[in-house]
C-alpha positions as CSV (number, residue, x, y, z in Angstrom):
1,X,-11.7,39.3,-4.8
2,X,-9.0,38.5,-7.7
3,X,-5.4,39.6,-6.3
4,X,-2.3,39.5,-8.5
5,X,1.1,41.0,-9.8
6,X,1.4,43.1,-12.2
7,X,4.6,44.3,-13.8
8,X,4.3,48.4,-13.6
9,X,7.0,51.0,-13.3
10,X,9.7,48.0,-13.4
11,X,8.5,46.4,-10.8
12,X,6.0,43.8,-9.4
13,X,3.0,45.4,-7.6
14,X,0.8,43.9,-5.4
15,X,-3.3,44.4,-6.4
16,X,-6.6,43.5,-5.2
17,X,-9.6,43.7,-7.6
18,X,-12.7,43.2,-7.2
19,X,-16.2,44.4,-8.1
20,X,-17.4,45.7,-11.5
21,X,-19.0,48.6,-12.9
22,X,-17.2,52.6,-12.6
23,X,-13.9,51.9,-11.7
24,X,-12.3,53.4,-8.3
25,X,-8.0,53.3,-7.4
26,X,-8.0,53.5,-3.6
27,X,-4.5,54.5,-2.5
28,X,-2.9,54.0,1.0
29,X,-1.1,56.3,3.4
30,X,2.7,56.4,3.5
31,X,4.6,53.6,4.9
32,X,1.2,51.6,4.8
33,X,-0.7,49.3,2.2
34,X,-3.6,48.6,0.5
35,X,-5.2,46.9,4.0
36,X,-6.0,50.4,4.8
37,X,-9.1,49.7,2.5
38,X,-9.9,46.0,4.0
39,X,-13.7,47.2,5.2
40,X,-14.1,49.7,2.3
41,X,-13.1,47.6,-0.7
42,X,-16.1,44.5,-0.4
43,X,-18.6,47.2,0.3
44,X,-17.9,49.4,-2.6
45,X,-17.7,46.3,-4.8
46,X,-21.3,45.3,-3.5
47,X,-22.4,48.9,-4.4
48,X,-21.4,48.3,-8.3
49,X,-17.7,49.5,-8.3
50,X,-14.8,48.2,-9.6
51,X,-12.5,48.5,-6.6
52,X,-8.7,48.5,-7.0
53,X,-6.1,48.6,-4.5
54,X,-2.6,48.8,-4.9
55,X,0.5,48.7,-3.0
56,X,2.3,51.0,-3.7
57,X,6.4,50.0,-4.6
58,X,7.9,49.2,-1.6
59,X,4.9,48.5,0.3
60,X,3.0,45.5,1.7
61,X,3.2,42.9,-0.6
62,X,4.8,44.9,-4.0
63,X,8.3,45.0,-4.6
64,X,10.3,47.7,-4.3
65,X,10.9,50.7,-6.7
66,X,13.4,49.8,-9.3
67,X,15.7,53.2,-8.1
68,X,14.7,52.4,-4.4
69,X,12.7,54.2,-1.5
70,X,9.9,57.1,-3.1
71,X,11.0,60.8,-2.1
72,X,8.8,62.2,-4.8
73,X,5.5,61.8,-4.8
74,X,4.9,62.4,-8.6
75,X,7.0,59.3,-9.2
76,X,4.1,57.5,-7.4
77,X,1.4,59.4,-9.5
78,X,2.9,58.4,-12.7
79,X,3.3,55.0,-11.1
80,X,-0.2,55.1,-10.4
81,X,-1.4,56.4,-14.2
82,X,0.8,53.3,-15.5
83,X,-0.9,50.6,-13.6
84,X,-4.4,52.6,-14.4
85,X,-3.5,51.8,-17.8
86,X,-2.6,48.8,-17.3
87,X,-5.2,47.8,-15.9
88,X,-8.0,49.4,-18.8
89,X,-9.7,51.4,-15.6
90,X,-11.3,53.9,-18.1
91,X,-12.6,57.1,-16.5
92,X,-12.0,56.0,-13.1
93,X,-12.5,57.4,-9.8
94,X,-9.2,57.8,-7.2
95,X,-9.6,58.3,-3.9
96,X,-6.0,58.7,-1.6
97,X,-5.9,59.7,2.0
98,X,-2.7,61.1,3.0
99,X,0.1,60.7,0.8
100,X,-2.6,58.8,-1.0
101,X,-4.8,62.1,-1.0
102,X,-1.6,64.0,-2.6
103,X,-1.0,61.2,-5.0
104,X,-4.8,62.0,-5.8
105,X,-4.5,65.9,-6.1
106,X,-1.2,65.0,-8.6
107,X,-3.4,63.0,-10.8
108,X,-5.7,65.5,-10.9
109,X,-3.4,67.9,-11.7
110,X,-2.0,65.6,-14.3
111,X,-4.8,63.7,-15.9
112,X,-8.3,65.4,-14.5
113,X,-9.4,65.1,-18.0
114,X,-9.5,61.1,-17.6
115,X,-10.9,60.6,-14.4
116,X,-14.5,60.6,-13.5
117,X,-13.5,62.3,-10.1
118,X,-10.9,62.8,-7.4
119,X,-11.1,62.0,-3.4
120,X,-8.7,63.6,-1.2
121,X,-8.2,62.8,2.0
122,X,-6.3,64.5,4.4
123,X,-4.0,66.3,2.2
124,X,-4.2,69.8,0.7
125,X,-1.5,70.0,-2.1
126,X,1.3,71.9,-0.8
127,X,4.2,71.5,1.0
128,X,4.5,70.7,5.0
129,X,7.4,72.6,5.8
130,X,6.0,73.8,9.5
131,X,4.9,69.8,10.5
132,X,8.0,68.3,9.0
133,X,11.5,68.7,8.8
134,X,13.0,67.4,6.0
135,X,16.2,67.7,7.6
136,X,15.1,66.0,10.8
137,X,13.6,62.8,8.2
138,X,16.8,62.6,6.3
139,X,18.1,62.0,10.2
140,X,15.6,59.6,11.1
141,X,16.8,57.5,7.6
142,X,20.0,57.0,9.7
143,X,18.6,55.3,12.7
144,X,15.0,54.0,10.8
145,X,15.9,49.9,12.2
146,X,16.0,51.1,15.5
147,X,13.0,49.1,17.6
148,X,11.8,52.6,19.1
149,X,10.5,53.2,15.7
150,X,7.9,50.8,15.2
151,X,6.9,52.1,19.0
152,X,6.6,55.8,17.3
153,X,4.7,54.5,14.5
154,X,2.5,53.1,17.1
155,X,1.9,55.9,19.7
156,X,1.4,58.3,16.7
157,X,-1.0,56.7,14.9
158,X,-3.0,57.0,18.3
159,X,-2.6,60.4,19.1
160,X,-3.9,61.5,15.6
161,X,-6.7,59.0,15.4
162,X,-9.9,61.1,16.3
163,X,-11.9,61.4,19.4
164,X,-15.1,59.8,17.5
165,X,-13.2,56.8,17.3
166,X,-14.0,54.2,20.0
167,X,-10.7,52.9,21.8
168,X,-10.5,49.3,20.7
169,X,-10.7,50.4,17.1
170,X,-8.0,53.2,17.8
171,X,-5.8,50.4,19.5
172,X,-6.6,47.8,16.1
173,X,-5.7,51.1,13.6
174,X,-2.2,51.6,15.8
175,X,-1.4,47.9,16.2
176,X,-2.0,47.9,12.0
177,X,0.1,50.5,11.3
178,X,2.9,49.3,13.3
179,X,3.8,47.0,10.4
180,X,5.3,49.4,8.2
181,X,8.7,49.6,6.8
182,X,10.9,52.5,8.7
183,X,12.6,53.4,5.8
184,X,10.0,53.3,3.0
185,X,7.5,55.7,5.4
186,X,10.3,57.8,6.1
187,X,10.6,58.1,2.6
188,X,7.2,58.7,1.8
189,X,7.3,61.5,4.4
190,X,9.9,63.1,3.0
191,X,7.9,63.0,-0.5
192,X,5.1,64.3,1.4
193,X,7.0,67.5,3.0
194,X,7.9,68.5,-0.2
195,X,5.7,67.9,-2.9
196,X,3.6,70.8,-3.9
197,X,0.7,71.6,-6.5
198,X,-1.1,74.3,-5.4
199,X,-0.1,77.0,-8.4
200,X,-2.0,74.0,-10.6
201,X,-4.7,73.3,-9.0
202,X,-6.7,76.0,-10.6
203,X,-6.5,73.5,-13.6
204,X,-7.8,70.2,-12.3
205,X,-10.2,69.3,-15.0
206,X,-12.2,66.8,-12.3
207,X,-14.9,67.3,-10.1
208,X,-12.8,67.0,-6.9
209,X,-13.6,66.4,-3.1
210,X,-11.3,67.3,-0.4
211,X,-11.7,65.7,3.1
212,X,-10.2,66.5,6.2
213,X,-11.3,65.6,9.6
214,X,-11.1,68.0,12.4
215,X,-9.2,66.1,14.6
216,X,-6.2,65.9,11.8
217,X,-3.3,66.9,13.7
218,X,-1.0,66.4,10.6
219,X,-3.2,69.1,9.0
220,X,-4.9,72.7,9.6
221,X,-8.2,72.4,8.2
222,X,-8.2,75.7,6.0
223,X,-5.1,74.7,4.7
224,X,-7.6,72.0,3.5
225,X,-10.2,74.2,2.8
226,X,-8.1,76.6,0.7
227,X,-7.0,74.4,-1.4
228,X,-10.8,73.1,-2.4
229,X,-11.7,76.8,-3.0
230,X,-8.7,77.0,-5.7
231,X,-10.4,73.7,-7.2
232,X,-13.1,74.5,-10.2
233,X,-15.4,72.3,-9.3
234,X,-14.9,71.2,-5.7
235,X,-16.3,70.5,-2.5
236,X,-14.9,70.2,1.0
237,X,-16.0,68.9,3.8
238,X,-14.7,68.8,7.6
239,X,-15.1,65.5,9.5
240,X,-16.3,65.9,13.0
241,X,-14.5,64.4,15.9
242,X,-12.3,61.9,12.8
243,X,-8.7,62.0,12.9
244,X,-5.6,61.8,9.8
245,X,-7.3,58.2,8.6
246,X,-11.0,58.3,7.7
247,X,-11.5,54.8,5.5
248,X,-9.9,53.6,8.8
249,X,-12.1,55.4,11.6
250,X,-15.3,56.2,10.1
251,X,-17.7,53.7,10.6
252,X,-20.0,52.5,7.2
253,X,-17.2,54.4,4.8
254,X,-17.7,52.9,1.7
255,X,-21.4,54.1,2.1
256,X,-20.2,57.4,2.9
257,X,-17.8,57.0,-0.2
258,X,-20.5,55.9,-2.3
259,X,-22.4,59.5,-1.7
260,X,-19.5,61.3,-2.5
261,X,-18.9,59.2,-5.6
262,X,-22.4,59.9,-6.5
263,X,-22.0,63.3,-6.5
264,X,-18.6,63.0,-8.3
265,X,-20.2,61.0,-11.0
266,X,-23.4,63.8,-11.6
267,X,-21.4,66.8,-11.7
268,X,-18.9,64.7,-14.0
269,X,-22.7,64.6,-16.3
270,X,-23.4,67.9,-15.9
271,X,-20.1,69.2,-17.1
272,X,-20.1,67.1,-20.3
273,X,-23.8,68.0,-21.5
């Protein structure tokens, strides 16, 4: 595993390579880091990828954005087609869960043409108006040091982990998550309540996969599935008893990854014979 800075966007980012073969962008959920992917990353290198893994500006171990904390979540997509080329990943494969998944579904939108195939997970492409209140997260900027916060971070990351999930890796995910940077998630969120591409998803140019599992409580699962059925070339698929962070809760992912890759890769064939 190499791990470096890189100078993108006007800032230092923090990345961990590592594999070679068809490359693969794995981005985080907001407020997190590239950690998220600590079990999936070695894996998917042993199975012939090029893994990358970013954090995203402001998170983990990158610097912060040169205009500070991310309310739009194409900022972070271009972000994220910057250090792609940066980096030479050629025809990659992104997968996102989250704000990652959104990320993913903006790249799409944006550059479908240029990637092998898109993995969302646990996002759907529009806006979360009835979940999220902007207004309320503009309040919660006000009071984001206050020690309760890191305690909200915690119990919610357990109630939406799903009931598949045995209990000491629910408590592990929570106690992970914890870490994050009040501010910079809060940020994200807001980002998250308010980006939408749904009127241009018809265009994605990408086979495309959207995930969702079904104990999601961030997300209705048609909402999902709606948005893979105005997708040319998509596939859905509902996770049983798995919660808002599947590279987190499913056990073996980066096999389960590899399949849907696999399938990414041959209809990516078929559509260019």
């Amino acid at each position: 595993m190499r791990a470096d800075y890189v100078e993108v966007g006007g800032t230092r980012a923090f990345v961990l390579e590592e594999g070679a073969g068809r490359p693969v962008l794995c981005l985080h959920t907001a407020g997190q880091n590239g950690v998220q992917w600590r079990e999936v990353q070695p894996r998917l290198a042993e199975l012939g990828y090029r893994v990358v893994v970013p954090d995203l500006p402001g998170h983990g171990r990158s610097e912060p954005a040169p205009g500070g904390p991310v309310r739009d979540l194409g900022v972070y997509a271009q972000w994220c087609e910057e250090l792609m080329d940066r980096l030479g990943m050629d025809r990659p494969f992104v997968v996102g869960c989250s704000i990652g998944g959104a990320i993913t579904l903006q790249l799409a939108v944006r550059r479908g043409e240029r990637l092998a195939g898109a993995v969302a997970l646990a996002a759907h492409g529009g806006t979360d108006s009835t979940m999220l209140s902007v207004r309320g997260l503009e309040r919660e900027l006000v009071d984001s040091a206050a020690p309760s916060r890191s305690d909200r971070t915690y119990f919610g990351t357990l109630a939406v982990v799903g009931r598949r999930v045995a209990a000491e890796r629910a408590e592990l995910i929570a106690r992970m998550h914890r870490r994050e940077d009040p501010e910079i998630s809060t940020s994200d969120l807001i980002g998250w309540a308010t980006h939408d591409v749904l009127a241009e998803l018809d265009g994605v140019a990408c086979p495309t996969h959207l995930v969702v599992g079904d104990d999601d409580l961030w997300l209705d699962p048609a909402d999902v599935r709606r948005a893979a059925e105005l997708i040319p070339d998509s596939r859905y698929t509902l996770l049983e008893g798995i919660g808002h962070y599947p590279m987190e809760e499913v056990e073996g992912f980066a096999d389960v990854l590899h399949g849907w890759l696999g399938e990414l890769g041959a209809r990516e064939s078929r559509g260019a014979a």
